[in-house]
C-alpha positions as CSV (number, residue, x, y, z in Angstrom):
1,X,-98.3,15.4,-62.0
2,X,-97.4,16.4,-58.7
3,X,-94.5,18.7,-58.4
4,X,-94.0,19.3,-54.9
5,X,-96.0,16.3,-53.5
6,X,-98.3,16.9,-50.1
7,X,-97.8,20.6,-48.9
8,X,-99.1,22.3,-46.0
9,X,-98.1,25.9,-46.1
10,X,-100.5,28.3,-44.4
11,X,-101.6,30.6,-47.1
12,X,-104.7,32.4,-45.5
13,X,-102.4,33.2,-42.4
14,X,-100.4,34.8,-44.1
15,X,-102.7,37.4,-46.3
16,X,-102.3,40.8,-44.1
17,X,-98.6,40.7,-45.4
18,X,-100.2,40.1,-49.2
19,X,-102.9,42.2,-48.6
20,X,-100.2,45.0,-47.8
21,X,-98.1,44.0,-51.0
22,X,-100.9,44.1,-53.1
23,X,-102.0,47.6,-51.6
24,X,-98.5,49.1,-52.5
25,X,-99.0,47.2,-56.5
26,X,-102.4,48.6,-56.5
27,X,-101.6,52.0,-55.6
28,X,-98.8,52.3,-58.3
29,X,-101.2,50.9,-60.8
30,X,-104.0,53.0,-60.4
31,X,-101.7,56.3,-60.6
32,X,-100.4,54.9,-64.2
33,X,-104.5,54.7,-65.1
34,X,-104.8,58.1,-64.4
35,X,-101.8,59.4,-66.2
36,X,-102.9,57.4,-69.3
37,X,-106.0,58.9,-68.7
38,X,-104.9,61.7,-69.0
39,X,-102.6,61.0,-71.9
40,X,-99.6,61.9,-70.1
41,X,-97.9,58.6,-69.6
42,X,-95.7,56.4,-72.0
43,X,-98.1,56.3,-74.5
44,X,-97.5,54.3,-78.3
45,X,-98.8,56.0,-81.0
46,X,-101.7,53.8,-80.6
47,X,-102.7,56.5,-78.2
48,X,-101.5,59.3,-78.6
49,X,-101.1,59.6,-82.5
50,X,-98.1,59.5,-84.5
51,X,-96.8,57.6,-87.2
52,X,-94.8,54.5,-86.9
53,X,-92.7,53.1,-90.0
54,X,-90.6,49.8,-90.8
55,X,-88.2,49.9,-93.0
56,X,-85.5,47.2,-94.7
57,X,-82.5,48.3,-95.6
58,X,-79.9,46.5,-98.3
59,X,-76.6,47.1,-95.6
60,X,-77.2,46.9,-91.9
61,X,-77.7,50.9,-90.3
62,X,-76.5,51.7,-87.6
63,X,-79.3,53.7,-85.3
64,X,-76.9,56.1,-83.7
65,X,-76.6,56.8,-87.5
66,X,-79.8,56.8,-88.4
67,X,-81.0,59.1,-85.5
68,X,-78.6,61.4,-86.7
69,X,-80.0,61.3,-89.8
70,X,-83.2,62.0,-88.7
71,X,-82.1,64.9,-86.4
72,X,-80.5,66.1,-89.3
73,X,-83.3,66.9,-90.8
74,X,-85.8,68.2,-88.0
75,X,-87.0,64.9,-86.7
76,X,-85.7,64.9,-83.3
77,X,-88.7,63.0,-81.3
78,X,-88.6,59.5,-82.7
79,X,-87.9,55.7,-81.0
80,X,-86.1,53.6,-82.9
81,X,-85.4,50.1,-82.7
82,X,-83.1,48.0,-84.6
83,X,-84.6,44.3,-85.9
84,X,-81.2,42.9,-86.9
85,X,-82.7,40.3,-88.7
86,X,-83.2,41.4,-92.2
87,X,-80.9,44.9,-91.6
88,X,-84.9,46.6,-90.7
89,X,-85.6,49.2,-88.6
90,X,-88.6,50.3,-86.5
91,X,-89.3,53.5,-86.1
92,X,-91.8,56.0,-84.2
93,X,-92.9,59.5,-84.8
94,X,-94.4,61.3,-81.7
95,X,-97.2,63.9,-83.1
96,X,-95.5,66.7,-81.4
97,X,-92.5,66.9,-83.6
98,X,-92.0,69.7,-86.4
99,X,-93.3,67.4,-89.3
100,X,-96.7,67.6,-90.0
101,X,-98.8,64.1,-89.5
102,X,-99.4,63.5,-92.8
103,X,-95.7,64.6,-94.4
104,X,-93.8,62.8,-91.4
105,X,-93.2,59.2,-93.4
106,X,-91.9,61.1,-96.5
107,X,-89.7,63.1,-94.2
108,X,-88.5,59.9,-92.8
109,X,-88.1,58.8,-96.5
110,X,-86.5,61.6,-97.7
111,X,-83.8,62.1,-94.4
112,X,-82.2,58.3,-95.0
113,X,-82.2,58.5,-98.8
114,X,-79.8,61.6,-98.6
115,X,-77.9,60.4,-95.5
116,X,-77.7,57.0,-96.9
117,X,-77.6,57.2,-101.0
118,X,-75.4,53.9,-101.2
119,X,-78.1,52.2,-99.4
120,X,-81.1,51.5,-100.7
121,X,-84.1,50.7,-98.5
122,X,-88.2,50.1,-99.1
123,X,-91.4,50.9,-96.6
124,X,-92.5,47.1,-95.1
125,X,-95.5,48.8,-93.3
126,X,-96.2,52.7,-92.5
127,X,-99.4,53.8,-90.3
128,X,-100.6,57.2,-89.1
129,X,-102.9,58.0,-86.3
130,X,-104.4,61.1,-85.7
131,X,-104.6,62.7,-82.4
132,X,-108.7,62.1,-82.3
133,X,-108.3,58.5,-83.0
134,X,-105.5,57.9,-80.2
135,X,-107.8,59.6,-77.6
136,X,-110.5,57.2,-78.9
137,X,-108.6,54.2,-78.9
138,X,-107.7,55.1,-75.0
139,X,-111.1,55.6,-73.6
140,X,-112.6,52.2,-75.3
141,X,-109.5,50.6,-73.8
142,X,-110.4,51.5,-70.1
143,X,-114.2,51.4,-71.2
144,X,-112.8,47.3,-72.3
145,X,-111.5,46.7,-69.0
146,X,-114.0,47.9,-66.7
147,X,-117.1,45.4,-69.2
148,X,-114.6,42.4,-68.5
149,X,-114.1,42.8,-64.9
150,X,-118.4,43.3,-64.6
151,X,-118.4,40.0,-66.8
152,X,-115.9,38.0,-64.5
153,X,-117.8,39.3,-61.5
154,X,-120.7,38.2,-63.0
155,X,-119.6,35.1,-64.4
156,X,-118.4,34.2,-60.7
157,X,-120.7,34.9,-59.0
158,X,-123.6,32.6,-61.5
159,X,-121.0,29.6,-61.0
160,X,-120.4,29.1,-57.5
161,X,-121.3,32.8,-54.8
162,X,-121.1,36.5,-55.1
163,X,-118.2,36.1,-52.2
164,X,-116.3,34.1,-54.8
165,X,-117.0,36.8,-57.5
166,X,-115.7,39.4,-55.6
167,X,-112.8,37.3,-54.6
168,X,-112.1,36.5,-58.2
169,X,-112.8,40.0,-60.2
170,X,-110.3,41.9,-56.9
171,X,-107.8,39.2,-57.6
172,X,-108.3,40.1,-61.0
173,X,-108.3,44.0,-60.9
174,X,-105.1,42.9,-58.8
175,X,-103.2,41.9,-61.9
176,X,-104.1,44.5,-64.2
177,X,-103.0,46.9,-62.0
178,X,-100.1,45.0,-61.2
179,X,-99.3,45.2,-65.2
180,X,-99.9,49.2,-65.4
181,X,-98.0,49.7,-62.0
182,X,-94.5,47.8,-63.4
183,X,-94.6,49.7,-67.0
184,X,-95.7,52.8,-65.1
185,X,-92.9,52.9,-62.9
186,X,-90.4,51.2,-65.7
187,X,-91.5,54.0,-68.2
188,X,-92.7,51.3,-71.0
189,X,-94.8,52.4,-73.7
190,X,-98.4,51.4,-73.9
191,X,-100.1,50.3,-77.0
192,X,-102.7,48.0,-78.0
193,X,-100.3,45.4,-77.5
194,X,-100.0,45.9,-73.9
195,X,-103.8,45.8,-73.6
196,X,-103.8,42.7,-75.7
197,X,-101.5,41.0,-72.9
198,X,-103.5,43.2,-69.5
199,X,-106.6,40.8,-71.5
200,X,-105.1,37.8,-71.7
201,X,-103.7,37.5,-68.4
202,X,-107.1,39.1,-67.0
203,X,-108.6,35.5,-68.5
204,X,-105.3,33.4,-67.7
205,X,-106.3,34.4,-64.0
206,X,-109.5,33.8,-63.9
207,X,-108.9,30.4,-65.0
208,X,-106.2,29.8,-62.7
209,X,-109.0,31.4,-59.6
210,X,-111.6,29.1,-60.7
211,X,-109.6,25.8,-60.8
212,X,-108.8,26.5,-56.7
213,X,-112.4,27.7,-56.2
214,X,-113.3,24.4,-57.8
215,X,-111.6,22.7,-55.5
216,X,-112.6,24.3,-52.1
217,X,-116.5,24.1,-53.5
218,X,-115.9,20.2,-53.9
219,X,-114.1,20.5,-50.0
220,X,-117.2,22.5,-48.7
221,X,-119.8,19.7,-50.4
222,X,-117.5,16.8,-48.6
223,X,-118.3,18.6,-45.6
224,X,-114.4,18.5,-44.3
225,X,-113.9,18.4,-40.6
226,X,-112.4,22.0,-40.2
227,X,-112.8,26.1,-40.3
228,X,-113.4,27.8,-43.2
229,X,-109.8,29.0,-42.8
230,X,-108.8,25.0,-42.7
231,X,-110.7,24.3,-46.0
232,X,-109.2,27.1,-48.2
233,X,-105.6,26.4,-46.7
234,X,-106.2,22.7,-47.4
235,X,-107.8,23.9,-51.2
236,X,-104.8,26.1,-52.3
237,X,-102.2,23.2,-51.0
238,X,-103.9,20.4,-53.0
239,X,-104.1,22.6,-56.3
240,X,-100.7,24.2,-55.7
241,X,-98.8,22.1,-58.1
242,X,-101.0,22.2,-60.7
243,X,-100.6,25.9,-60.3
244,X,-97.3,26.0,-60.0
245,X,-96.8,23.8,-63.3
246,X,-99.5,25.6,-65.4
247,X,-98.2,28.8,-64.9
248,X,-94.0,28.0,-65.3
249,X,-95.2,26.6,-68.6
250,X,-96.5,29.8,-69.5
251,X,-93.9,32.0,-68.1
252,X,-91.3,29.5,-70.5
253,X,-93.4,30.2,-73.2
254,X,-93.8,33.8,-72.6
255,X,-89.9,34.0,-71.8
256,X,-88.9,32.7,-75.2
257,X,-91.0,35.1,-77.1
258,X,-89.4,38.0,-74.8
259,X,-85.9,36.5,-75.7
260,X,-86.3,35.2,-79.0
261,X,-89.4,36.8,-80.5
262,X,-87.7,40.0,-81.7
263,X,-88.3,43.8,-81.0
264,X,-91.6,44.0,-82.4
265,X,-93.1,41.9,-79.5
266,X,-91.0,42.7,-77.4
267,X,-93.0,44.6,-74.6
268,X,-96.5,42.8,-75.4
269,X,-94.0,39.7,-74.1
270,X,-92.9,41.3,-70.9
271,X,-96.2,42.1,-70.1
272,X,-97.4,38.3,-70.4
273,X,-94.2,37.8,-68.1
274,X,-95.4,40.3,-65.5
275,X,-98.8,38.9,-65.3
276,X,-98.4,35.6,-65.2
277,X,-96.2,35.8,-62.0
278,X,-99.1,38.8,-60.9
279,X,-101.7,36.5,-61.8
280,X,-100.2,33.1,-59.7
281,X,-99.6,35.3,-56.8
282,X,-103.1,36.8,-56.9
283,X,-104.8,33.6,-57.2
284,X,-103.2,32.2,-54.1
285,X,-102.8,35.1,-51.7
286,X,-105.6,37.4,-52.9
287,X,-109.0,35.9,-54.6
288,X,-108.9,33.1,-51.9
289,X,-108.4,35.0,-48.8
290,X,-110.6,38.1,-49.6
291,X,-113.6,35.1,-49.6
292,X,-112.6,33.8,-46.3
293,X,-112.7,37.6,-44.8
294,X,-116.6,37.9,-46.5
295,X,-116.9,34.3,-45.2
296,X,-116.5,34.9,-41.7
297,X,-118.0,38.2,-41.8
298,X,-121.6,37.0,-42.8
299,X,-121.0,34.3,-40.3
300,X,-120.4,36.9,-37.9
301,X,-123.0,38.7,-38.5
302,X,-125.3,35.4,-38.3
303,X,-124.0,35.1,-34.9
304,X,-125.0,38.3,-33.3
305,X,-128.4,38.6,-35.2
306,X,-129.3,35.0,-33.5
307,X,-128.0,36.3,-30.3
C-alpha cells in the first residue's frame, strides 16, 4: 500500500537541524536518568516504596472527599485516581508519610470506613514495597536498558555493518531518552510500566531501522548510480510509506488505550504514544544519517591514506 506514492524529500540534507533536535531531547533525557538515579524524580512506588491500594466502593466517592478523608486522619501524601467504572479508586502511599509501611493499608481502611460508614467498600488488590526493593527494582531497570542497547548494537552490527549498528543502537538510545526527557519535564511518574513501554518501543524501533536498512543494503548490492548520500535519500523515500502506515497504526492503537483504556494504563499508554512518534522520527532523521557521516568518514580516510 502506498500512501504518499513516489517521494523525493531530502532527508540526509537535512540532519544538522535533527541532529540539533535530537541533541536538545537527548540532553533532557539524560538529566531525568540521573534524577531517577538518584531517586529524586517522579518515582511510582515501584521505585521508591510505598504501598498502592484499589478499592470498590458500593456508591461512587468523590476524591476531593476521599482525600479529605485521608488527610483526616494523617495520610496527607497519597495520589489518587478515580476509575469511574465500577465507583473504584486507585490509590498511592508515598513511604515518607506518617504511617508506618506495613500499617498504611489498614490506615487507609480504617480512614474511609469512618468517613464513609453508609458506604461499604472491599480491597481488589493491595501491594507494599519496601524502600530496599524499590532501589533494587531501579538499578536492574537501567542495568535492563544498557544489556538491550549492547544486544541491538550487536544484533546490527552481525546482520548487515558495525556503521549500521551504531546507526541503529544511537537511534535507539534516541528514543529512550526521548521517553524519559517528556515524563521528566511533564513530571509523570515512573514505574515498571513506563519501562515496559521505554522496551517496547526500544524493539518497535529497531524494527522500524532495520526495514530501511534493508532497503538501502538491497540499493548498495544493485550497485545504484549515485552517492552514498543519493542511496540513503532514495532508501528512506521508497520505505517512507510503509513507515508512515506501520507506525499511525500503532499510534491509533496506542491512542485508544490512552483514551479508552482507563486510569490504570493510563501513563504506560502515553508512553507508547511518545515513542512511537520518537521512534518514526529517529529512524528517518537519525539511525540513517549517523551511517552516512561514518560512511563518508572511512571513505575519507581511504582517500588520504591512498594519497
Amino acid at each position: 500500500m502506498e500512501l504518499l506514492g513516489k517521494t523525493n524529500i531530502d532527508f540526509i540534507g537535512k540532519r544538522n537541524i535533527a541532529f540539533a533536535i535530537s541533541v536538545v531531547i537527548s540532553i533532557l533525557g539524560i538529566i531525568g536518568i540521573i534524577q531517577i538515579g538518584r531517586g529524586v524524580a517522579n518515582m511510582g512506588i515501584d521505585f521508591s516504596g510505598g504501598t498502592a491500594m484499589q478499592l470498590k466502593f458500593a456508591k461512587p466517592v468523590p476524591i476531593a472527599e476521599a482525600r479529605a478523608a485521608l488527610h483526616g486522619h494523617g495520610i496527607t501524601k497519597a495520589d489518587l485516581q478515580e476509575i469511574t467504572e465500577g465507583n473504584k479508586l486507585l490509590i498511592k502511599i508515598d513511604k515518607n508519610v506518617s504511617v508506618s509501611l506495613g500499617k498504611a493499608a489498614d490506615a487507609v481502611q480504617d480512614a474511609f470506613k469512618k468517613s464513609f460508614p453508609d458506604n461499604a467498600f472491599v480491597v481488589e488488590s493491595s501491594t507494599e514495597i519496601g524502600p530496599s526493593i524499590g532501589d533494587k527494582l531501579r538499578k536492574d531497570t537501567l542495568i535492563a536498558v544498557a544489556i538491550s542497547l549492547l544486544a541491538i548494537i550487536a544484533y546490527i552490527a552481525w546482520r548487515f555493518d558495525f556503521k549500521f549498528g551504531i546507526g541503529a543502537t544511537l537511534a535507539t538510545l534516541h528514543d529512550i531518552l526521548a521517553m524519559f526527557a517528556v515524563f521528566f519535564v511533564m513530571n509523570r511518574e515512573i514505574n515498571l510500566l513506563f519501562i515496559t513501554a521505554v522496551l517496547t518501543i526500544a524493539g518497535y524501533s529497531l524494527t522500524d531501522t532495520v526495514v530501511i536498512f534493508d532497503r538501502i543494503r538491497e540499493n548498495l548490492h544493485k550497485n545504484l548510480k549515485g552517492s552514498m548520500y543519493e542511496i540513503f535519500n532514495q532508501s528512506i523515500n521508497e520505505t517512507l510509506s510503509r513507515t508512515i502506515i506501520t507506525s499511525l497504526t500503532v499510534f491509533l492503537a496506542s491512542a485508544s488505550l490512552f483514551f479508552f483504556g482507563g486510569e490504570v494504563i493510563h501513563d504506560f499508554s502515553f508512553a507508547l504514544l511518545v515513542g512511537v512518534v520518537a521512534g518514526t522520527y529517529s529512524s528517518v532523521f537519525v539511525a540513517s544519517p549517523i551511517v552516512v557521516l561514518l560512511e563518508n568518514r572511512a571513505l575519507a580516510k581511504q582517500g588520504a591514506a591512498k594519497a
